[in-house]
C-alpha positions in Angstrom: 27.0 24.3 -71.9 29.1 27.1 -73.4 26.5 30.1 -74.1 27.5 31.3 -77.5 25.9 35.0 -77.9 25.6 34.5 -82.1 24.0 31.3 -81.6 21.9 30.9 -78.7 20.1 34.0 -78.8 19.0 33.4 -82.3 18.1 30.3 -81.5 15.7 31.2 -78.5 14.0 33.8 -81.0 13.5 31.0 -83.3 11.7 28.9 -80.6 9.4 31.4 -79.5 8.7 33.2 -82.6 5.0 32.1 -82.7 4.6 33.3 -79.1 3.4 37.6 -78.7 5.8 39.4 -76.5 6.4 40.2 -73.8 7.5 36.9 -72.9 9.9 35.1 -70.8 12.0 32.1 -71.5 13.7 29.9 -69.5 17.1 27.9 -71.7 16.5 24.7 -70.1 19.9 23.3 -70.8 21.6 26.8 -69.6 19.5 26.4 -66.3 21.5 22.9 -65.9 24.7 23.9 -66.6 24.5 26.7 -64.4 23.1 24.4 -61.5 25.9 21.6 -62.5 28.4 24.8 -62.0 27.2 26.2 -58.8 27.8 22.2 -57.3 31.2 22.5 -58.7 32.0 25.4 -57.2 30.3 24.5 -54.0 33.1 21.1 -53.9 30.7 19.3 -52.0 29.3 21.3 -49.4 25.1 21.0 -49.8 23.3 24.0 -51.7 20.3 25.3 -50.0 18.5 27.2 -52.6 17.3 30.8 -52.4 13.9 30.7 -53.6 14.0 35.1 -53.9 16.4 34.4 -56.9 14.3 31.7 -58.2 10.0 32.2 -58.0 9.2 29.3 -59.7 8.2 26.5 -57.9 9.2 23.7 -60.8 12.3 25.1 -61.1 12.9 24.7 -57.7 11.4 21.3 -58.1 13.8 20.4 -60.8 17.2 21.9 -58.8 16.2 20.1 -55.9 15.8 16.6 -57.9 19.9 17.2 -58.5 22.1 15.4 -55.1 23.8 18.2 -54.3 21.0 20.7 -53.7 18.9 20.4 -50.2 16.6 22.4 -48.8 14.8 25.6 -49.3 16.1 29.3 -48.0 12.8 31.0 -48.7 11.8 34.8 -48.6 8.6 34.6 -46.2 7.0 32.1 -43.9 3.5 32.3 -46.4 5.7 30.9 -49.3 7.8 28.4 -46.9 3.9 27.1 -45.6 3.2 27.0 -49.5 6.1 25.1 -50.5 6.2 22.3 -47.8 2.5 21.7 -48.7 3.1 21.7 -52.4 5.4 19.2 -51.6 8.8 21.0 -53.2 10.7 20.7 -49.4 10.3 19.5 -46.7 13.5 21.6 -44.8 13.0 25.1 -45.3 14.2 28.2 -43.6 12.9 31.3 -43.6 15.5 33.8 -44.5 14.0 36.9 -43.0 12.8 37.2 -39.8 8.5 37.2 -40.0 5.8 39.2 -38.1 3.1 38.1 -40.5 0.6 36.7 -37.6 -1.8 35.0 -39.6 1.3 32.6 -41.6 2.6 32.1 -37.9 -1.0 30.8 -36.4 -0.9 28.3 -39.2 2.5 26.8 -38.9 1.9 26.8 -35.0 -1.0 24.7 -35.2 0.3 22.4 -38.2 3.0 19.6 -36.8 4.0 19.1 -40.4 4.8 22.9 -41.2 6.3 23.0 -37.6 8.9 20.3 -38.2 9.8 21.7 -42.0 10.2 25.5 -41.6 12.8 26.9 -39.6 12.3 30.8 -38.7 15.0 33.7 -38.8 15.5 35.1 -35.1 18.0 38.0 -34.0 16.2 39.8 -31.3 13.6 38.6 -28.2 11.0 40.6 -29.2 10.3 38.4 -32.6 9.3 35.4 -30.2 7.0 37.3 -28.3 5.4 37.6 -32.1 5.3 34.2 -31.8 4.1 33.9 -28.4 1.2 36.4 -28.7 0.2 34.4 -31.7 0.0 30.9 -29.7 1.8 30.8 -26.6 3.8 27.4 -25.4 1.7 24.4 -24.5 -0.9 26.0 -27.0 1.5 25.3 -30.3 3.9 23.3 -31.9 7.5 24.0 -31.0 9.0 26.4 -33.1 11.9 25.6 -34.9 14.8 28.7 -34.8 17.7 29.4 -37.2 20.1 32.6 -35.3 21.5 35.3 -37.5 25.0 36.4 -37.1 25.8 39.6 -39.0 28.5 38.9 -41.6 29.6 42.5 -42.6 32.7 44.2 -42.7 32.8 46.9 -39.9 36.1 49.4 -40.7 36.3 52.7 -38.5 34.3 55.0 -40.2 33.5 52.2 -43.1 30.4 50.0 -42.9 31.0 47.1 -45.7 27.7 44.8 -46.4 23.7 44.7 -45.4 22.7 46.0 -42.6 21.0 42.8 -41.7 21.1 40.9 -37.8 22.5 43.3 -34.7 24.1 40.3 -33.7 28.1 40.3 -34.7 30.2 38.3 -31.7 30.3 35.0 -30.3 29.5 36.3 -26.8 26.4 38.1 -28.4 25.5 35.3 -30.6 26.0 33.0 -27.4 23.7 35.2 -25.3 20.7 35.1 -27.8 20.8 31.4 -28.1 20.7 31.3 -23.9 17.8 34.0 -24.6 16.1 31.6 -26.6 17.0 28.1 -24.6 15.2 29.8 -21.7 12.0 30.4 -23.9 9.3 27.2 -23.8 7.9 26.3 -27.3 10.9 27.4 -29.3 13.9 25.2 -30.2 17.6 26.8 -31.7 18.9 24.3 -34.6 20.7 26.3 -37.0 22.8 29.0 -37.4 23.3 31.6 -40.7 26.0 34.6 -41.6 25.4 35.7 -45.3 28.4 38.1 -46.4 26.4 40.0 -48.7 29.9 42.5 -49.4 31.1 38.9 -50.9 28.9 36.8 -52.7 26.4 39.8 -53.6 28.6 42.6 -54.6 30.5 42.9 -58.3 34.2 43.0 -58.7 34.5 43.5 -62.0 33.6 46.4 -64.6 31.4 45.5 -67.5 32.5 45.7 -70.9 32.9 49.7 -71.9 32.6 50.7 -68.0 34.5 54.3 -67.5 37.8 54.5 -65.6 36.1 55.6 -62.6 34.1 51.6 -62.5 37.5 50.0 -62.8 38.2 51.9 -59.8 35.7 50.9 -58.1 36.1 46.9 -59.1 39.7 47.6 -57.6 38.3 48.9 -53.9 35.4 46.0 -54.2 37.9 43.4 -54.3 40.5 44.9 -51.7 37.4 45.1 -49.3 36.6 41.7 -50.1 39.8 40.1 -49.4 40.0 42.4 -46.2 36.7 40.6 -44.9 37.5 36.8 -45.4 40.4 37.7 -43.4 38.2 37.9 -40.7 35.3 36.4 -41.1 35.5 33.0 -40.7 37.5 33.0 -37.7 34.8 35.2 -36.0 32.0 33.1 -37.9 33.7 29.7 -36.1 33.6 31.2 -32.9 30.0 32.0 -32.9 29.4 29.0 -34.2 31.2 27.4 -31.4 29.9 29.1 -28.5 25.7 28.9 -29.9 26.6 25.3 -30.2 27.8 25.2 -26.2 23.6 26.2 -25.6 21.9 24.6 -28.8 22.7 20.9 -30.7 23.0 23.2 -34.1 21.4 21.3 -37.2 22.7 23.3 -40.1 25.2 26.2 -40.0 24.4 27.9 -43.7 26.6 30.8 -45.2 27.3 32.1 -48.6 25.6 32.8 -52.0 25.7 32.6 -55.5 29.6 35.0 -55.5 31.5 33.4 -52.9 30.6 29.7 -52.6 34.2 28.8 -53.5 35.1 30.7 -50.5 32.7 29.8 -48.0 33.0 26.0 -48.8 36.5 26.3 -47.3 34.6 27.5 -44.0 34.4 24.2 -42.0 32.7 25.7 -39.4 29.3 25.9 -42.9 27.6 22.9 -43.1 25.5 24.0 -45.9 25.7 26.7 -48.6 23.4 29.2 -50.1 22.5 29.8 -53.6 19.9 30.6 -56.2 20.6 34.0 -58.5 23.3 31.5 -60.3 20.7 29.1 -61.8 19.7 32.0 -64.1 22.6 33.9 -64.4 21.0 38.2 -64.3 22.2 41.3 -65.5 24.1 42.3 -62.4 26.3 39.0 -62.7 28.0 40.5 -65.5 30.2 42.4 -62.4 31.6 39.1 -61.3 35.1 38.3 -61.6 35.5 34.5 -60.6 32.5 32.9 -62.3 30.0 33.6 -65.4 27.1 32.1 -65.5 25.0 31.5 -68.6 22.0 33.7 -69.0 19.4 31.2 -68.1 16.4 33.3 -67.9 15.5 36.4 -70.1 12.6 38.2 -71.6 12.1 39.5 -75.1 10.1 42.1 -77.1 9.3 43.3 -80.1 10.2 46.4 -82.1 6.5 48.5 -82.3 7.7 51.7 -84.4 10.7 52.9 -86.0 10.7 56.7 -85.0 13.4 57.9 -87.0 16.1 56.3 -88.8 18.9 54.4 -86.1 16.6 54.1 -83.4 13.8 51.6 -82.8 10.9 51.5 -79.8 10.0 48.2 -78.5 6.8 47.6 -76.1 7.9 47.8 -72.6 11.1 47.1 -71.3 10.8 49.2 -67.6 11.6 46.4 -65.8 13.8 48.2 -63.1 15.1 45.7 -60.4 15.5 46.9 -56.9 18.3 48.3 -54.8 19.8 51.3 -54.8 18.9 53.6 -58.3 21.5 53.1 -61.2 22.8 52.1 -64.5 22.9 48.7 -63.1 19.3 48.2 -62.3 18.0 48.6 -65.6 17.4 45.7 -67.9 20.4 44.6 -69.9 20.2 44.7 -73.4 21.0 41.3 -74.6 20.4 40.9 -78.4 20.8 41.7 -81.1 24.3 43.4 -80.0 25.3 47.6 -80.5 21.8 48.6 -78.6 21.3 51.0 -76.0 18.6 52.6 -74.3 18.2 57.1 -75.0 19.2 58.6 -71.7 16.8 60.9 -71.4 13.8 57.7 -71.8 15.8 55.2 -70.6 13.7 51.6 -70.2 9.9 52.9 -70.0 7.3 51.6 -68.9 5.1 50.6 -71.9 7.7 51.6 -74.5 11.7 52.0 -75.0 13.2 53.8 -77.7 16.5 51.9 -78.5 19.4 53.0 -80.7 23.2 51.9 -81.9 24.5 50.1 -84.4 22.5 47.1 -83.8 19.1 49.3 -84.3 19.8 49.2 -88.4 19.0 46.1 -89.0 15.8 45.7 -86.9 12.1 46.7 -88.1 8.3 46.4 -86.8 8.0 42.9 -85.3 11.7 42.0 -84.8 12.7 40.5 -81.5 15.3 42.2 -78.9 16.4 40.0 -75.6 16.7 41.5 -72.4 18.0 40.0 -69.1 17.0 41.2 -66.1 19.3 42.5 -63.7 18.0 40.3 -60.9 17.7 37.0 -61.0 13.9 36.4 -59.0 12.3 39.3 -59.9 11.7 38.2 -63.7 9.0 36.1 -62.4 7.3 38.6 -60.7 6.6 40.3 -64.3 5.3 37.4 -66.1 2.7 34.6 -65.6 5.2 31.5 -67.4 8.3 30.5 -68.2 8.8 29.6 -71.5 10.5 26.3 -71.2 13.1 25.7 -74.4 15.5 22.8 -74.7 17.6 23.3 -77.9 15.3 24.4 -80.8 11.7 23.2 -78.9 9.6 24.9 -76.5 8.8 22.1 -73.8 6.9 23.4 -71.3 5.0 26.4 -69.8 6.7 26.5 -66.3 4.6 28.9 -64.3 5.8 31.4 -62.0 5.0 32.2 -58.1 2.5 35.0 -60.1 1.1 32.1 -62.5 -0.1 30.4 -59.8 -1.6 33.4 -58.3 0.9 33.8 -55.0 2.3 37.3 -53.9 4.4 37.1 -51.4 5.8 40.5 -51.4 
């Protein structure tokens, strides 16, 4: 679908006008465009999704009932044990390594949790977790995935997440001979997420300052610098693990740079999930725009003085490092903007522009969240609308009463 500002926000205010604020919805047929888009620019290569970006188990239900999605990349092993007993995957990796003892005694002592989640290894000393937990002979074999670090390292200049220690094929080679010499555990996958590509902007927002243009400018030159290297270096890890290890999966990418890392052929599977609902922070990309999928709305509570209305809430602040960028955008009606000195607050947010003149006490304003996942971790449901009709109440990870951090 095309998202047309002047129609489809109206139209979501319509559908969930007899619903009190705050409250989320979820555009059902944005949600499939943006899922049909990701598996175009993915050109074949299978989507693993990112279940971080997502924290809503039927959405992840419905991605996964698409043929080019497979598999889970969750956030902790407790939500990876959840989701293979819920029945949502059976093939899901842990994307973190895990030191959370009690989730590892029950996946060592469940053959059907064994043989569906894979865990995130870079260092020896996270299977001596696993060993203190239930050593070998006394557990199902544990299924490994190794992390190579994917960042950029210039002199001086470290581009990316500081993520696994492990950067070269000899490394990478030695930790999989680390683990091939460990009973109970067995190497079948392999992941390098460049987080400086799929995760960073490259664009300025409408009305950025000179200085953000700038910045877009270096982004991208960085970029380009680091495919240059990558996936030769990326292939020859890949190469020498799978001298030690018959490798299952080799996963890379994200939501920004599946175009790219399709064209890896040493990836046999692709990562994705912030696409599907298309955040705030996506605004900053240059190659792709997603429709906003997901968003929350409230409603104006006061009018304090003429141009400027308050709504409840609104301090939804995503994480990362402090900035402009991790506030809730301001999605409609258009010509709002937060007062700097309140900025989003927590149980109110004074709002004013050109857009504020129109609005008065009980008038809806959309926000999007500046990161995809962490909507759900405000809200109970998902507001499920298809065209002009709410049809369902989807609920979230907190809905059905799981934290996972």
């Amino acid at each position: 679908m095309t998202w047309t500002p002047t129609a489809d926000w109206p139209r979501l205010t319509r559908a969930t006008a007899h619903l009190d604020t705050p409250l989320a919805a979820l555009d059902l047929g944005a949600l499939r465009a943006n899922a049909a888009d990701l598996a175009r620019r993915a050109a074949g290569t299978p989507i693993r999704v990112a279940s971080k970006s997502v924290r809503c188990r039927p959405v992840l239900t419905e991605v996964l009932s698409r043929s080019e999605y497979a598999g889970v990349l969750a956030y902790s092993l407790a939500e990876a044990l959840w989701l293979v007993r819920e029945g949502v995957s059976d093939d899901v990796v842990v994307a973190y390594p895990t030191v959370d003892r009690t989730a590892l005694a029950e996946l060592v002592r469940d053959p059907a949790a064994a043989a569906a989640v894979t865990l995130m290894v870079d260092d020896p000393a996270q299977l001596d977790v696993v060993d203190a937990v239930a050593g070998p002979g006394q557990r199902e074999t544990v299924r490994l995935c190794l992390e190579l670090d994917a960042s950029l390292s210039l002199p001086g200049l470290w581009v990316g997440v500081r993520r696994s220690p492990l950067r070269t094929a000899q490394e990478a080679r030695g930790a999989a001979e680390a683990i091939a010499r460990r009973a109970g555990f067995r190497l079948v996958g392999m992941m390098a997420y460049e987080a400086q590509i799929a995760g960073l902007g490259n664009q300025p927002v409408a009305g950025s300052a000179p200085a953000a243009r700038v910045r877009a400018a270096v982004v991208r030159r960085l970029q380009e610098r680091s495919w240059r290297e990558l996936p030769e270096r990326r292939a020859a890890a890949v190469a020498a693990v799978g001298e030690v290890a018959a490798l299952e999966f080799v996963n890379g990418g994200g939501t920004g740079s599946l175009e790219r890392t399709t064209t890896d052929a040493s990836v046999t599977e692709l990562a994705a999930g912030s696409g599907l609902f298309g955040p705030g922070l996506f605004d900053a990309y240059r190659s792709f725009q997603p429709a906003p999928a997901a968003a929350f709305a409230l409603d104006v509570v006061r009018v304090p003085v003429s141009g400027t209305v308050t709504v409840g809430g609104a301090g939804w602040v995503a994480s990362g490092p402090p900035g402009a960028d991790r506030l809730p955008t301001i999605a409609w009606p258009e010509g709002l903007r937060y007062l700097p000195a309140e900025g989003p607050g927590e149980v109110q947010s004074p709002l004013t522009g050109p857009g504020a003149a129109g609005l008065g006490v009980g008038d809806r304003v959309w926000f999007r969240h500046a990161k995809a996942g962490e909507l759900c971790e405000r809200v109970d449901t998902l507001h499920v609308v298809d065209g002009e009709d709410i049809v369902g109440q989807w609920p979230t990870y907190r809905g059905e009463g799981k934290n996972f951090g």
